[in-house]
Steps between C-alpha positions, in 0.01 A plus 500: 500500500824649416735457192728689269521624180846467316514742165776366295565715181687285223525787243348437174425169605214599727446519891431207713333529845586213715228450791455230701323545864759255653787700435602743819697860534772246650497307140458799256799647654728192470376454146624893492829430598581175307431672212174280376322773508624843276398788344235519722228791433286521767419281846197433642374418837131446520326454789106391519419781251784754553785514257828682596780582272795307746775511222728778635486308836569146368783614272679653760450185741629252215830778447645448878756294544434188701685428768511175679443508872828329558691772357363765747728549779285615810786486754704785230146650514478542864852630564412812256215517682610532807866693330217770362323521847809610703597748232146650500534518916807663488373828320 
């Protein structure tokens, strides 16, 4: 079984940890970057009976921009590609 542990400090109010098993890295992120979930203290992943301390990791994910596939251009990505692979042969 896997599931994580959400820390969310609300001050003098208390701390809340939200858990639920069906919730995935996928989901925790999202919630991350909507801003649902904040002032976060502490992720955890645990695992059967391992827990690891995932917070650094998940923050980080949740802080990239996202970019929709649509907006990638592969054919500009191939031309500097290839553009960087002659200049490389030329030295």
């Amino acid at each position: 079984m896997q599931y994580f542990v959400v820390m969310i400090d609300y001050g003098r109010r208390g701390r809340e940890a939200v858990v639920d098993s069906e919730i995935t890295r996928r989901e925790v992120i999202s919630r991350i970057a909507s801003g649902e979930y904040q002032n976060i203290s502490f992720i955890h992943e645990i695992v059967e009976n391992a827990v690891e301390d995932v917070t650094e990791a998940i923050l980080t994910e949740a802080a990239l921009p996202q970019i929709p596939p649509e907006d990638v251009d592969l054919q500009a990505i191939g031309l500097d590609h290839t553009r960087d692979l002659r200049k490389h042969e030329r030295t």
